[in-house]
C-alpha positions in Angstrom: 122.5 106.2 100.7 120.2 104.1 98.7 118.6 101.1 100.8 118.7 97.7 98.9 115.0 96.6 97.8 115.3 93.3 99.9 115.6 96.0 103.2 112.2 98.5 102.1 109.0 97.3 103.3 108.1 98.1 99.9 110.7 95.7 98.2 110.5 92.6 100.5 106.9 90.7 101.8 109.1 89.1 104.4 110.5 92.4 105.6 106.5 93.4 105.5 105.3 91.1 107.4 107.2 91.0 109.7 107.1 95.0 110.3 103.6 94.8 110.1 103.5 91.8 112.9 105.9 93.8 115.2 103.8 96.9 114.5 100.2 94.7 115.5 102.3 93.8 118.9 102.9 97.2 119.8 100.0 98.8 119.0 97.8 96.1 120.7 100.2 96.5 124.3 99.6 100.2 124.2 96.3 101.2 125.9 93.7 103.7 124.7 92.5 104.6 121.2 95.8 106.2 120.1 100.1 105.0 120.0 102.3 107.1 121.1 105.9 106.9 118.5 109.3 107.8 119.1 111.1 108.3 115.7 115.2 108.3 114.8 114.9 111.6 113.7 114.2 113.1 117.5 110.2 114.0 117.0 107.7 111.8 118.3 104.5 111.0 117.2 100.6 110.5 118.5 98.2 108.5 116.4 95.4 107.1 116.1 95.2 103.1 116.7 92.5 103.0 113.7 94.0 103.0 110.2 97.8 102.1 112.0 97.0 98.8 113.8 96.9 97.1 110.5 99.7 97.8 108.8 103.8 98.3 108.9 103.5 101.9 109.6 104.6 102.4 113.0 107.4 100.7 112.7 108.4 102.6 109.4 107.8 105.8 111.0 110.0 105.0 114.2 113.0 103.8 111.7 112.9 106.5 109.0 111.9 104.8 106.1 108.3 105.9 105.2 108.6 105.8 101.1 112.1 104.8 101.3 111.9 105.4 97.3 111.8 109.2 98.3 114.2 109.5 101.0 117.2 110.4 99.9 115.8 112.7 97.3 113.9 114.8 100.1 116.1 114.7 102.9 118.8 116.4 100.2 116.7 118.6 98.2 114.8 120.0 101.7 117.6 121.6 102.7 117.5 124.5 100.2 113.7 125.5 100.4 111.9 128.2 101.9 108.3 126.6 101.6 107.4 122.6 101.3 103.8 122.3 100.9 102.4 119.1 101.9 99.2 117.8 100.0 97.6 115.0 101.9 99.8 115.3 105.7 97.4 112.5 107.4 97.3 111.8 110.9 101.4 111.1 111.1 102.2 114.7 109.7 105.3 112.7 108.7 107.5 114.6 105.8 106.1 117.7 107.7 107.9 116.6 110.6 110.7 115.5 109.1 111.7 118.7 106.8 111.4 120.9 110.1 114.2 118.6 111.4 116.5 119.1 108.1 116.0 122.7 107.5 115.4 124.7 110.4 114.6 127.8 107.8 111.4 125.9 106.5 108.1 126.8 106.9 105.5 124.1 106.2 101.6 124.2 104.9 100.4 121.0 105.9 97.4 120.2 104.0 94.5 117.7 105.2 91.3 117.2 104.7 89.9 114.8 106.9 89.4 115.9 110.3 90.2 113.2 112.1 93.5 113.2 110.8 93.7 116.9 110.9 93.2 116.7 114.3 96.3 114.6 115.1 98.2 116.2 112.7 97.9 119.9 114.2 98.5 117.8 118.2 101.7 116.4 116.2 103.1 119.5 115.3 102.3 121.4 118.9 104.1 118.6 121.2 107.0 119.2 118.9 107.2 122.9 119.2 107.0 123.7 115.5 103.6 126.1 115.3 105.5 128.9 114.2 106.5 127.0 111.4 103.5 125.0 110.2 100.5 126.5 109.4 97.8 123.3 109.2 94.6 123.5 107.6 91.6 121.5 107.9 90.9 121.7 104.0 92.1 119.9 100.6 93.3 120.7 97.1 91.8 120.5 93.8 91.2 122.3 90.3 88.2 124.4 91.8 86.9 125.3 94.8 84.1 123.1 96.8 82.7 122.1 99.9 82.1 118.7 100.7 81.3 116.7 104.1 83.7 114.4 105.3 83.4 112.2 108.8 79.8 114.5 109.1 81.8 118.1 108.8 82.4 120.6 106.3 85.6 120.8 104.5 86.8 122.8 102.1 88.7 121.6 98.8 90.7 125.2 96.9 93.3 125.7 94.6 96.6 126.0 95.8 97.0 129.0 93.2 94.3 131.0 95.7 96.5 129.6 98.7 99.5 131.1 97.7 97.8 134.5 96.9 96.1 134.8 99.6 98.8 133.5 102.2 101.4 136.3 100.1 103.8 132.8 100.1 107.3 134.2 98.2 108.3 131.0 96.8 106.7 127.3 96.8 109.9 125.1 96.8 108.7 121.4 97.3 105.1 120.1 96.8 104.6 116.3 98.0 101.2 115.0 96.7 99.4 112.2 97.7 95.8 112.0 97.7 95.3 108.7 96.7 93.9 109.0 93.2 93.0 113.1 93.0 96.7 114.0 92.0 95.3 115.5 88.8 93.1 118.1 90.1 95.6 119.0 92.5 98.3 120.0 89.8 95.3 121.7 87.9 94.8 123.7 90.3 98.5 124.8 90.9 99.5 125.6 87.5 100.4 129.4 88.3 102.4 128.3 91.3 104.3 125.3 89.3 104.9 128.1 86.5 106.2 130.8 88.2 107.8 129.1 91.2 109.3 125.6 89.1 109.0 123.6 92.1 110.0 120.1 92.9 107.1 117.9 93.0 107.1 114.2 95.3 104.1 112.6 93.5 102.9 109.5 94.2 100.9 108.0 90.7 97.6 105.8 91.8 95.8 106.1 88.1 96.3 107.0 84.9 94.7 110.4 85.3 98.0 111.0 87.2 99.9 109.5 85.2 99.1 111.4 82.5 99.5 114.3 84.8 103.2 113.2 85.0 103.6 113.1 81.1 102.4 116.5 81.1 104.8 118.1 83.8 107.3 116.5 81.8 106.5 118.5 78.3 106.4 121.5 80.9 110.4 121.4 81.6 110.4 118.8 84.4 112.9 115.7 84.6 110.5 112.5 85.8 112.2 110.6 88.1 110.5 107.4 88.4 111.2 104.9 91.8 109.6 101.6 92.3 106.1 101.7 93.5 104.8 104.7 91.3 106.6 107.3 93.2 107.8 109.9 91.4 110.2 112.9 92.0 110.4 115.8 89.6 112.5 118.5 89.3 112.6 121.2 87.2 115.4 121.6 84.5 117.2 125.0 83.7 117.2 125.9 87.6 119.8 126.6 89.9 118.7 124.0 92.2 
């Protein structure tokens, strides 16, 4: 079911504010550095107060309506895959989470490459007993393979072409990409996987490198789906899915 736009955090300032004020209250009457959140969906949630105190998140995250303009296309097309990759997982692990709930078939490479937020991410997925079926990693995704330093640590960035070969992955089903801005490289540096596997690609658009990365699926057999916001969903034609 579709929400109306005057309901999404996204599609109302009043509904925004006001999320994001109820979300200040309860982060600021928890103590410690990190909130602890309870979600509709039956996981739960540690984060960090830094980067959440700020904003609506919380609250979306309890409720179930983090990128409403993706919902009901993931939680129906989840269902049917063997392997979701998530590019850009963050601290909240969220659409990891989530598709472990939907399809208890799944497994889950949960990509991200700060460590800070890899560090809640992989305590996220062990309080709600799905290790065997996430495999996180400290590391991002791009069109070549580099080192960089991040928050005074190493991390790598590979393609997710060498991921899949050297993991021995069967199928990659469902990639969700946001990496606010570095979308392009990431599809570069999947284009074996996206050939050979067609899967369906949750992309949120941030500049017109990725836009033009969209334009490009598109010529490459996929239907753009375009939501409010710049989210995209595509999905590959000529499937069975």
């Amino acid at each position: 079911m579709r929400l109306p736009r005057i309901l999404t955090y996204r599609g109302s300032m009043f509904v925004y504010l006001v999320l994001k004020v109820l979300s200040g209250v309860i982060t600021s009457i928890m103590p410690g550095d990190h909130i602890v959140i309870p979600t509709i969906h039956g996981f739960k949630l540690v984060l960090p107060k830094r980067g959440y105190a700020s904003g609506a998140r919380p609250l979306t995250i309890m409720f179930g309506v983090v990128e409403p303009q993706w919902r009901r296309y993931f939680t129906t097309l989840i269902g049917k895959a063997r392997v979701f990759v998530d590019v850009g997982a963050a601290s909240d692990i969220y659409y990891t989470l989530l598709a472990t709930r939907l399809n208890k078939d799944v497994i889950v490479l949960a990509l991200e490459p700060s460590p800070t937020e890899y560090k809640y991410s992989v305590h996220n997925v062990k309080i709600n007993k799905v290790t065997d079926r996430v495999l996180c990693l400290n590391m991002g995704l791009s069109d070549h393979i580099e080192e960089t330093i991040m928050e005074g640590r190493r991390v790598m960035f590979v393609r997710l072409d060498d991921l899949v070969s050297k993991l021995n992955l069967e199928s990659v089903d469902i990639i969700k990409v946001d990496v606010e801005g570095a979308g392009a490289l990431v599809i570069k540096g999947a284009e074996k996987a996206i050939e050979k596997h067609k899967p369906i690609i949750f992309f949120e658009v941030h500049n017109k490198s990725e836009e033009d990365t969209i334009k490009e699926l598109a010529k490459r057999g996929y239907k753009v789906i375009r939501e409010p916001g710049e989210m995209y969903v595509l999905v590959p034609v000529n499937t069975h899915r």
